[in-house]
PAKE-639504 format. One record per residue (C-alpha): residue in one letter; x, y, z. Coordinates in nm, 2 decimals. Layout:
REM PAKE-639504
   r        X        Y        Z
   A        X        Y        Z
...
END
This chain:
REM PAKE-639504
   r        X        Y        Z
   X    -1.44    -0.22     1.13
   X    -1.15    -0.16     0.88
   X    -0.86    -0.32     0.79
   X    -0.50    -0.23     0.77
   X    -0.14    -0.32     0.66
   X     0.13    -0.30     0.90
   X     0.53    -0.27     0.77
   X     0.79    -0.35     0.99
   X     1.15    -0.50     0.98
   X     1.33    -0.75     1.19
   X     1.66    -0.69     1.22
   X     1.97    -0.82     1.54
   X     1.95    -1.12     1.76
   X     1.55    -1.14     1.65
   X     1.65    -1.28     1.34
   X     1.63    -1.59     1.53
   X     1.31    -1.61     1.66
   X     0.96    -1.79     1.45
   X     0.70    -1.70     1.31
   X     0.48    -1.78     1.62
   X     0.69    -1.56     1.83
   X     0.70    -1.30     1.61
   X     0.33    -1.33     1.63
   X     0.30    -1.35     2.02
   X     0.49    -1.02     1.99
   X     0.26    -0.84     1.85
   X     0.00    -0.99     2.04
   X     0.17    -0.81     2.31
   X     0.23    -0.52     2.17
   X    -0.10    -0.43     2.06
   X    -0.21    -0.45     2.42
   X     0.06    -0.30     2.53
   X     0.01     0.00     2.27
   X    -0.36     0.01     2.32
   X    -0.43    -0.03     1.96
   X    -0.80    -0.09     1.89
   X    -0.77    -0.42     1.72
   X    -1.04    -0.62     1.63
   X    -1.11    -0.98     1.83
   X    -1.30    -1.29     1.66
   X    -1.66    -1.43     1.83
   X    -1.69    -1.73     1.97
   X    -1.56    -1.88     2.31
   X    -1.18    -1.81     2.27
   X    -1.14    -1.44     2.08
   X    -0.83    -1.39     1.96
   X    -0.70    -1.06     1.75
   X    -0.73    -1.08     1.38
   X    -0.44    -1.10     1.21
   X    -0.25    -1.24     0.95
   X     0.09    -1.24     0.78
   X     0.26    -1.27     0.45
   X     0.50    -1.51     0.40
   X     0.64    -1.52     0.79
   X     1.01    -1.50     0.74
   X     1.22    -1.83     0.80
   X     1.49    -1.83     1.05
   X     1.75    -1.64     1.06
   X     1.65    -1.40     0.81
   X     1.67    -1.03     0.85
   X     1.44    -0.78     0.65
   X     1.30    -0.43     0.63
   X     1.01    -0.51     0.45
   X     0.75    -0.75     0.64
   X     0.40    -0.72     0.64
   X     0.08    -0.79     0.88
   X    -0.28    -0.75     0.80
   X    -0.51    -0.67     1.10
   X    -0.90    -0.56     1.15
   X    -0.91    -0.21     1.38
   X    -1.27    -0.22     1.53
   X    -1.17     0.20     1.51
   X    -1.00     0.39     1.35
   X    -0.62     0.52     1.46
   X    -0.41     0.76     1.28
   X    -0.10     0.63     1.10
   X     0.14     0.81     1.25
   X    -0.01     0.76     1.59
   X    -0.03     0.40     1.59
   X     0.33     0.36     1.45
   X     0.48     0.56     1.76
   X     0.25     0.32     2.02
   X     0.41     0.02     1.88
   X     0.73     0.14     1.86
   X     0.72     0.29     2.21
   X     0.61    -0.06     2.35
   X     0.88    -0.28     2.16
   X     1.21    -0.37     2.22
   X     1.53    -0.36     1.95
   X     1.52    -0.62     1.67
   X     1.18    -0.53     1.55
   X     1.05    -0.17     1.39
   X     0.69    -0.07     1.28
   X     0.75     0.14     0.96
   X     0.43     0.25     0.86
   X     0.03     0.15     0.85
   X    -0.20     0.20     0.61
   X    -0.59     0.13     0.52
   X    -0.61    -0.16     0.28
   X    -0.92    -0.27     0.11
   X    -1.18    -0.48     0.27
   X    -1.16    -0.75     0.05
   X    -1.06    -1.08     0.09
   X    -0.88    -1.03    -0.24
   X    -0.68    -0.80    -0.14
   X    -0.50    -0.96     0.17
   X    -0.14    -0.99     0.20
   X    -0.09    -1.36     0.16
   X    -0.34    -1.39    -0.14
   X    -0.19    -1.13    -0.36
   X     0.18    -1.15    -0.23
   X     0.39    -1.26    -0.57
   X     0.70    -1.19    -0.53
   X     1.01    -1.05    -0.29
   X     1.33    -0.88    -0.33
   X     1.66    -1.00    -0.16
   X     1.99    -0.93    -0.07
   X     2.28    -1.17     0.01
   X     2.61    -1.09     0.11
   X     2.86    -1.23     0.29
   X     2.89    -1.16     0.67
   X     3.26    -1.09     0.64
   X     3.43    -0.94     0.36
   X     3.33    -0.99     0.02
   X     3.22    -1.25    -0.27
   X     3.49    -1.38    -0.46
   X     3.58    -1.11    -0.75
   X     3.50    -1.36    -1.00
   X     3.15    -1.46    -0.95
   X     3.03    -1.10    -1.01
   X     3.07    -1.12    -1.37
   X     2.91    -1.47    -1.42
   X     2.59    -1.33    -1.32
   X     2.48    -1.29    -1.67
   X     2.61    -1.60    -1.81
   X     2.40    -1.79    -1.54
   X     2.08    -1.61    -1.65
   X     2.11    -1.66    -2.01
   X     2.12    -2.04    -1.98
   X     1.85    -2.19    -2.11
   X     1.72    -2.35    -1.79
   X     1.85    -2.35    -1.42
   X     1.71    -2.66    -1.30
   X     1.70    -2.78    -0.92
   X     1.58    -3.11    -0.65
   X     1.30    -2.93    -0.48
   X     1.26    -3.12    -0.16
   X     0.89    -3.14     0.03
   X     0.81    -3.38     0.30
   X     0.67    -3.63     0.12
   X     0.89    -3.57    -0.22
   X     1.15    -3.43    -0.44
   X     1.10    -3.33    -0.77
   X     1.28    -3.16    -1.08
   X     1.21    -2.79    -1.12
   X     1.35    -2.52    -1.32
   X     1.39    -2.17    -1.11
   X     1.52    -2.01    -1.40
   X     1.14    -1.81    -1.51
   X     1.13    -1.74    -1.11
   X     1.43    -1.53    -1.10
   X     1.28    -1.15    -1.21
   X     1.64    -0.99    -1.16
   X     1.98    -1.07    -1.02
   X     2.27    -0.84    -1.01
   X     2.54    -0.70    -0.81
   X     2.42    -0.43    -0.56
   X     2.58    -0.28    -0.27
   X     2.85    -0.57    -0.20
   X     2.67    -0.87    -0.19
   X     2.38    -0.98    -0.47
   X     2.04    -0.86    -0.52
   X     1.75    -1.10    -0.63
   X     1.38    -1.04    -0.69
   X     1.22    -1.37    -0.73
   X     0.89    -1.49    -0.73
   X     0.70    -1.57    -0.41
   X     0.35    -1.66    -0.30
   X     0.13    -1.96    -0.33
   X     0.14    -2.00    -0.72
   X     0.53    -2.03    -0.71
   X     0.81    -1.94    -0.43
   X     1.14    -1.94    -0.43
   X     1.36    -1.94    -0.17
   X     1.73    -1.69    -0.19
   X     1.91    -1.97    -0.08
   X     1.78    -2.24    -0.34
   X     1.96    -1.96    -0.62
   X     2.25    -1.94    -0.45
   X     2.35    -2.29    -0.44
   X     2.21    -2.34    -0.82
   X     2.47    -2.03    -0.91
   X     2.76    -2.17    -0.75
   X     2.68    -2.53    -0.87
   X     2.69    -2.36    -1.18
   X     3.02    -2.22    -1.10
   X     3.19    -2.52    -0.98
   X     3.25    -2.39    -0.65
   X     3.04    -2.57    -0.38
   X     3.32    -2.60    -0.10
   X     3.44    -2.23    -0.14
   X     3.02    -2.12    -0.07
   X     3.02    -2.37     0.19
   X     3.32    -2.17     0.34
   X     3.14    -1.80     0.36
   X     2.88    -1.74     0.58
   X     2.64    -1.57     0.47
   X     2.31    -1.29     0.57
   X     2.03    -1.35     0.31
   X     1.80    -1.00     0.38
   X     1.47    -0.97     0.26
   X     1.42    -0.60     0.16
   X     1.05    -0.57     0.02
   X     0.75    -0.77    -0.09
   X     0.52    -0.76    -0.39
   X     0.18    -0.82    -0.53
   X     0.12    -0.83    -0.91
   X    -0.13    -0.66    -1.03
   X    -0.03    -0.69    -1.42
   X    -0.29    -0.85    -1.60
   X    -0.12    -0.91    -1.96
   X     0.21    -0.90    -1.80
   X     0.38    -0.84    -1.45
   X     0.34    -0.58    -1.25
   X     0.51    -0.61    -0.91
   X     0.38    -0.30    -0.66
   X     0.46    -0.31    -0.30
   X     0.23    -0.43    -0.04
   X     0.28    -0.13     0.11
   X     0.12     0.13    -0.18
   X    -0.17    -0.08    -0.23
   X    -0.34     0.11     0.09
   X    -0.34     0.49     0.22
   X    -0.27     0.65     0.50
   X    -0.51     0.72     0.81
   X    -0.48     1.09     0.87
   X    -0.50     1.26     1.23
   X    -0.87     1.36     1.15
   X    -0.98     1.05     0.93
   X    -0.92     0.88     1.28
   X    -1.23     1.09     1.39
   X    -1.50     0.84     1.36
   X    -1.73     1.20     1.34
   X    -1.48     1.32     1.07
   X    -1.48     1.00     0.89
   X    -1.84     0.99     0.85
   X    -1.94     1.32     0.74
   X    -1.67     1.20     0.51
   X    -1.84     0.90     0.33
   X    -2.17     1.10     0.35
   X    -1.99     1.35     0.16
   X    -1.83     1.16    -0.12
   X    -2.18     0.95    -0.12
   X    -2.37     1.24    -0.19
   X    -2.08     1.34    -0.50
   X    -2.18     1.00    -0.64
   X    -2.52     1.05    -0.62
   X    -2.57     1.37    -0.78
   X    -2.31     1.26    -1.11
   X    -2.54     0.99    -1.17
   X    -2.78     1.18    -1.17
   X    -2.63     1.44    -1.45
END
């Protein structure tokens, strides 16, 4: 058993389809593809896998993530084409890589924070709100209602926005995300123009909020955003020999054993 990371990005008329269909997907394709994924025990098996922060609807990215357990091994490159062969437009495997078996390590548990882009689905943002990026960030706090089910409450986003700045027509954002503290691209954009005093004119644009990449932070004084992505390696053609990958261990095994014993 080993596990992996899987990138891929959701793009089109998929941008309106849930997380649950998203994951019957993949379900699907992994059949389809013939990838050796892992299954749990038990009267009902199903595959192992699990995602970070499942995008919300209508939300495009290029940067979403899936953990699974591969009873085998499957080269990278390989396993990339399978899927992709198998799938239909709207959604693209990128890459997969060999993450650490830990439970430490998985995508939801470390996942800290994201990077954004808005922009406005036709034309451009007023001229004018470009330049009061700055002036919203210096305030001294950038408070918001945060609604739950059974709640609202006060919070100030301010120490959650890592960066915000104009980039490639629309706005770029990396915020903080994960189970400590998330924030959503939207929530920012309707404290910026409340800030701005121009609620009806946002109301008017419509807009395409794109997620681009996500983040684990593993700063220990301060942050240190790295992409889910680096944190594993890739499985080469003849790693994905499960002869090869022993002789392998035993190999680096016996390296370890004879430094100690210098």
């Amino acid at each position: 058993m080993l596990k992996a990371r899987i990138k891929f990005r959701k793009y089109g008329h998929l941008k309106f389809i849930g997380h649950l269909d998203v994951m019957r997907y993949f379900q699907k394709a992994m059949r389809r593809a013939e990838i050796p994924i892992a299954f749990t025990s038990g009267y009902s098996p199903h595959m192992i896998m699990s995602f970070a922060s499942p995008l919300g609807i209508g939300l495009t990215s290029d940067g979403e993530y899936m953990d699974i357990e591969l009873r085998e091994p499957i080269a990278s490159k390989e396993a990339v084409r399978r899927l992709n062969e198998v799938g239909i437009e709207g959604i693209e495997v990128l890459n997969l890589v060999e993450i650490e078996d830990s439970k430490k390590m998985g995508g939801m548990s470390i996942f800290a924070g994201a990077d954004y882009l808005v922009y406005p689905k036709n034309g451009e943002f007023p001229e004018h709100w470009k330049g009061h990026i700055g002036d919203f960030l210096a305030q001294d706090a950038v408070n918001i209602v945060k609604k739950t089910k059974r709640s609202e409450k006060e919070v100030d986003i301010l120490p959650m926005i890592y960066q915000m700045e104009v980039r490639d027509q629309g706005i770029f954002m990396q915020l903080a995300a994960g189970s400590a503290e998330n924030l959503k691209p939207n929530l920012v954009m309707e404290a910026f123009v409340k800030y701005l005093g121009e609620e009806e004119t946002y109301r008017e644009i419509e807009y395409q909020f794109h997620r681009l990449e996500m983040y684990a932070d593993m700063g220990k004084d301060e942050r240190k955003l790295v992409s889910l992505e680096s944190l594993g390696h890739e499985i080469m053609e003849e790693m994905a020999d499960p002869k090869e990958r022993t002789e392998s261990a035993e190999s680096s095994a016996g390296c370890e054993g004879t430094g100690n014993g210098q």
